[in-house]
C-alpha positions in Angstrom: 21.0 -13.7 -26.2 24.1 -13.7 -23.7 26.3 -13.6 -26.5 24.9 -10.4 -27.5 25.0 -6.6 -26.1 24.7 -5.3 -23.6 25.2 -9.2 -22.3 28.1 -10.1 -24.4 31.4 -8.8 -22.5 29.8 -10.3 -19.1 29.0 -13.5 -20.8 33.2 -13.6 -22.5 34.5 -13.2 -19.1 32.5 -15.4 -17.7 34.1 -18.0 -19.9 37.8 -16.9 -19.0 36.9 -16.7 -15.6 34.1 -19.1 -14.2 34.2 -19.3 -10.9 34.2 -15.8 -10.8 30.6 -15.2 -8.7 30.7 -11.7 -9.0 30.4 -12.3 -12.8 27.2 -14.2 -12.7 25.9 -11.9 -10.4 26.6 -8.7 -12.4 24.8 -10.6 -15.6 22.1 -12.0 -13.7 21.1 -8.4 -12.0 21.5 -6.8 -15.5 19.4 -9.7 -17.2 16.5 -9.1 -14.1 16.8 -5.5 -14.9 15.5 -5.8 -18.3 13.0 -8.8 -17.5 15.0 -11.7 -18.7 14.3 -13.6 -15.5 14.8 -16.7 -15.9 18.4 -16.7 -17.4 18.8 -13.9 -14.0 17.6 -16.4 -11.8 20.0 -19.4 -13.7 23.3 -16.7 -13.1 22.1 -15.7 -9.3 21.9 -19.1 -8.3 25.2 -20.0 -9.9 26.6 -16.8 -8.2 25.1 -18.2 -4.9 26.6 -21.6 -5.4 30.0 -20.5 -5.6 29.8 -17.9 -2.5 27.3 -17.5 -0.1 26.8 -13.8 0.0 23.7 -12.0 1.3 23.4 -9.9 -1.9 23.3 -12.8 -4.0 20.6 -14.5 -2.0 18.5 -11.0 -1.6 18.2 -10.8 -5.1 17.5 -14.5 -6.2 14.3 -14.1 -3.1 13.4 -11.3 -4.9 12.5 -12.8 -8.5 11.4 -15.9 -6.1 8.9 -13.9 -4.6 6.4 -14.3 -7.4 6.1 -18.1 -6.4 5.8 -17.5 -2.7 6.2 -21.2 -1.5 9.5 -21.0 -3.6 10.9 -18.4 -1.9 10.1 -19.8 1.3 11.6 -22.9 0.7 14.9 -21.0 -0.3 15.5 -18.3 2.2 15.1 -20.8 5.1 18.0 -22.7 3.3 19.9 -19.5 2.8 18.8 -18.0 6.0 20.8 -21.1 7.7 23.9 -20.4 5.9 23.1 -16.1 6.8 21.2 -16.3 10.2 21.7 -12.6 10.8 20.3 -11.0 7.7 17.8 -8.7 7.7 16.8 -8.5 4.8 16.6 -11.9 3.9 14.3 -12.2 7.1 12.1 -9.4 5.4 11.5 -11.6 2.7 10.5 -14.3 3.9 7.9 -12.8 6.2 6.6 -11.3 2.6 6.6 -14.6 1.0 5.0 -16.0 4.0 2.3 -12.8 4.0 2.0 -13.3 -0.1 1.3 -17.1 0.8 -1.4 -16.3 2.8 0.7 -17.8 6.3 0.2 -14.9 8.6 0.9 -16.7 11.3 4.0 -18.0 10.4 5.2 -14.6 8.5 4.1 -12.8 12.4 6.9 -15.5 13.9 9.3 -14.2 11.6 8.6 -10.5 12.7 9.0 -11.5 16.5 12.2 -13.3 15.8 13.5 -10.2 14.1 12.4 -7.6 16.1 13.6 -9.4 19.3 17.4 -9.0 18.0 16.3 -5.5 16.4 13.4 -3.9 17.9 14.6 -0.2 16.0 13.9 -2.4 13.1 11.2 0.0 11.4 10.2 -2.3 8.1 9.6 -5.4 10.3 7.6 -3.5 12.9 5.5 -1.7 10.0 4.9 -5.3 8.2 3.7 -6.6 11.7 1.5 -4.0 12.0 0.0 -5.2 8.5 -0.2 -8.7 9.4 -1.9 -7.5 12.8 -4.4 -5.8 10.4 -5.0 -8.8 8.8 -6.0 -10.9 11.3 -8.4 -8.2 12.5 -5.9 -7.1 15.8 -6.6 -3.3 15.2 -5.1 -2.5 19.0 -2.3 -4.6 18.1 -1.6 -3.1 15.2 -1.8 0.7 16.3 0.8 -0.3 19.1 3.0 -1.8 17.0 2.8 1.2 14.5 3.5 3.8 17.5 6.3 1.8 18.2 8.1 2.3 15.0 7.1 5.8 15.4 9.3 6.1 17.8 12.4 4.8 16.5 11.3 6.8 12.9 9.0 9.7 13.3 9.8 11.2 10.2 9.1 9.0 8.2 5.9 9.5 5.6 4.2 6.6 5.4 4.5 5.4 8.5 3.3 8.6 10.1 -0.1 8.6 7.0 -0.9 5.0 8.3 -1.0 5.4 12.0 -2.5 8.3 11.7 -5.2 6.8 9.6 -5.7 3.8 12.1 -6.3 6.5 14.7 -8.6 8.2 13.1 -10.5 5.2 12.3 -10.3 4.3 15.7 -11.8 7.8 16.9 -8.2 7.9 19.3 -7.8 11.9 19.3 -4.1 11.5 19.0 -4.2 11.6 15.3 -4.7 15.9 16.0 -1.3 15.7 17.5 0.1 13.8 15.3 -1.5 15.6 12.0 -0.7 18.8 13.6 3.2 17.8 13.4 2.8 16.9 9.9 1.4 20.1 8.9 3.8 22.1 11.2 7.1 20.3 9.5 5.4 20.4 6.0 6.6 24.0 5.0 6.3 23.4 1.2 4.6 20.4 -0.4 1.2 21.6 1.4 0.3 17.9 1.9 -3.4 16.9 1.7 -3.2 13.9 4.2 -3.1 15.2 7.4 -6.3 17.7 7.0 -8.4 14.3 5.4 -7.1 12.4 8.7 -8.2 14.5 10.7 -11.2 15.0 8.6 -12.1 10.9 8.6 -11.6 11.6 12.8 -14.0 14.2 13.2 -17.1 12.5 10.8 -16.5 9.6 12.8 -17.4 11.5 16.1 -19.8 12.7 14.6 -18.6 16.6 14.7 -19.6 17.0 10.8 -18.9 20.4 10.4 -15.2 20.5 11.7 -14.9 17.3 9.3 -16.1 19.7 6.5 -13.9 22.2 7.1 -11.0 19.7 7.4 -12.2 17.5 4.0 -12.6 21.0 2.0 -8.5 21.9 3.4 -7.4 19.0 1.6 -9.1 20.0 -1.2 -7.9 23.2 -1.3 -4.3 21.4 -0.7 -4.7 19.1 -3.4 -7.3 19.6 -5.9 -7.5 15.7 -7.3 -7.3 14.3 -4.0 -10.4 11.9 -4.7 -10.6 10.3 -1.1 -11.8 13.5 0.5 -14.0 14.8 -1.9 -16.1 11.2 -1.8 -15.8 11.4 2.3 -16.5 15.4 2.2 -19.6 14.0 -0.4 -20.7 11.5 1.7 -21.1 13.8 4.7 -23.2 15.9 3.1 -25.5 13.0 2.0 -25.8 12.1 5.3 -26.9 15.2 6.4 -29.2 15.3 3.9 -27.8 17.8 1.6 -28.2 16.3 -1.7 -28.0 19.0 -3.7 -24.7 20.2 -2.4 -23.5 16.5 -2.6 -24.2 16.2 -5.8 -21.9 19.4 -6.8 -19.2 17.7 -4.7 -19.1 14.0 -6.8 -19.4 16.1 -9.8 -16.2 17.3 -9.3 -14.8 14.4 -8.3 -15.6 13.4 -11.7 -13.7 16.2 -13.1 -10.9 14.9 -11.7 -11.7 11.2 -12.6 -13.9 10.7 -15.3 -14.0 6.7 -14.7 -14.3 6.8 -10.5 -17.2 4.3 -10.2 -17.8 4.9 -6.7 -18.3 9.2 -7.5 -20.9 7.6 -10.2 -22.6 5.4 -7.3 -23.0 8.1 -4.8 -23.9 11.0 -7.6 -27.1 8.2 -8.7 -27.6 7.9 -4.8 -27.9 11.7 -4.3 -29.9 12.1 -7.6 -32.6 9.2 -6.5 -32.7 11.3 -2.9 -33.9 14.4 -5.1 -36.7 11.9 -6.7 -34.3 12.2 -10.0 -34.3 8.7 -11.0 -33.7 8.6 -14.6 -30.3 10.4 -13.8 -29.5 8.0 -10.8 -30.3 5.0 -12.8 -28.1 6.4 -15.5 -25.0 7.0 -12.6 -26.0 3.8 -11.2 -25.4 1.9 -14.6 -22.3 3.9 -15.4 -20.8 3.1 -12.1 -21.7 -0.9 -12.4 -20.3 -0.7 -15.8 -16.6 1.0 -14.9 -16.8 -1.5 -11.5 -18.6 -4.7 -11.8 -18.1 -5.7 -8.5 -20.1 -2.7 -7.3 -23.4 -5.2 -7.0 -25.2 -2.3 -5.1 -24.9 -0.2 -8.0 -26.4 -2.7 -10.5 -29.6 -3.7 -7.3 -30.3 0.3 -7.2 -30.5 0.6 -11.1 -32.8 -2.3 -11.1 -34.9 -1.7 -8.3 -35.5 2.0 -10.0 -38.4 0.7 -12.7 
């Protein structure tokens, strides 16, 4: 294979020249590129071998990354040679996190961020890792914090304001406000279903409405606020109007098992029980570990 395009001139300098790293290097990234990795990982390490250069170590973590204990047991080896590396340290507090080691991935982040507390990608992992070990507060704080240093930046600003409308904090209004208010063209759906999710969980239904049916309006297959705008309704005990609501969800997904679930919920509230057992199977079928789907079928004789 290397002694064939588009591999061929790489692999003939390569033996005029080998202890040329940058060689290996340009082989091994063009080999990863098209999914040869193996012989990538074979040239990086060679590459690596002859000069220690952060690139080179980057790229072998990254094909590592699919064995995480791999990778952990090479960047710590490369991270003594490259101390200061960034994103080397971002890797391994990946294959840490990928390894299930939050603890030890949350050391790495603490390390980092103690050098480099601007350091936006480590603080938005921590805030992740925080998640994961159920410290909401911690995580929110830790997310505002990177706001600081990065307020413009998209997905940061869509998860903390998520977390704070899950937390019922009324900053997400401000801080959806300013997203709506800088958003002059896209028309972006997020912010009005943020501040949708905070209003339904206050309990002020009809503002959520107003705000689920604006992200509608802003983006016609955004799933996620016709289910919540849905589920409102159900709550209110507006079946019927629910039921229109999940069947256009279902025009925008024909296979969302969850529209199915709450349509044969709706349809069992209006004492139509052939139809919800129908929904019910339908949604159990497209998502089997929807259990609740497959009990309300059954338990509709």
């Amino acid at each position: 294979m290397l002694s064939r395009p588009p591999y061929a001139n790489l692999t003939d300098s390569i033996r005029q020249n080998s202890s040329d790293a940058n060689l290996y290097y340009r082989r091994g990234m063009l080999l990863y590129k098209n999914n040869n990795n193996p012989p990538a990982l074979a040239d990086l390490r060679i590459a690596w071998s002859l000069t220690k250069k952060e690139q080179y170590a980057v790229a072998i973590s990254n094909i590592l990354l699919d064995k995480p204990d791999s990778a952990v047991l090479f960047l710590r080896d490369a991270l003594k040679m490259l101390p200061q590396s960034i994103p080397l340290h971002i890797n391994l507090i990946q294959a840490y996190a990928d390894d299930q080691k939050t603890n030890d991935a949350l050391v790495i982040c603490d390390k980092v961020l103690q050098q480099h507390p601007g350091e936006v990608a480590v603080l938005m992992m921590k805030a992740d890792l925080l998640e994961q070990t159920n410290d909401t507060s911690g995580s929110i704080l830790t997310l505002q914090q990177a706001y600081r240093f990065a307020p413009s930046n998209q997905d940061l600003c869509y998860n903390l304001a998520f977390k704070f409308a899950q937390s019922k904090n009324p900053k997400v209004l401000a801080l959806c406000d300013s997203l709506l208010h800088n958003d002059t063209i896209e028309k972006k759906a997020e912010p009005w279903y943020f501040k949708g999710i905070y209003y339904s969980n206050i309990n002020e239904k009809a503002k959520a409405l107003e705000n689920f049916n604006k992200a509608i309006q802003s983006d016609y297959s955004f799933l996620d606020a016709y289910m919540d705008k849905g589920q409102v309704l159900y709550d209110q005990k507006k079946y019927a109007d629910a039921v229109g609501v999940f069947q256009l969800a279902l025009k925008v997904s024909a296979t969302y098992a969850d529209a199915y679930y709450w349509l044969g919920k709706c349809q069992e509230a209006l004492g139509q029980k052939e139809d919800a057992k129908l929904n019910y199977q339908r949604a159990y079928g497209l998502d089997k570990s929807l259990t609740e789907a497959k009990e309300a079928a059954e338990s509709l004789k």
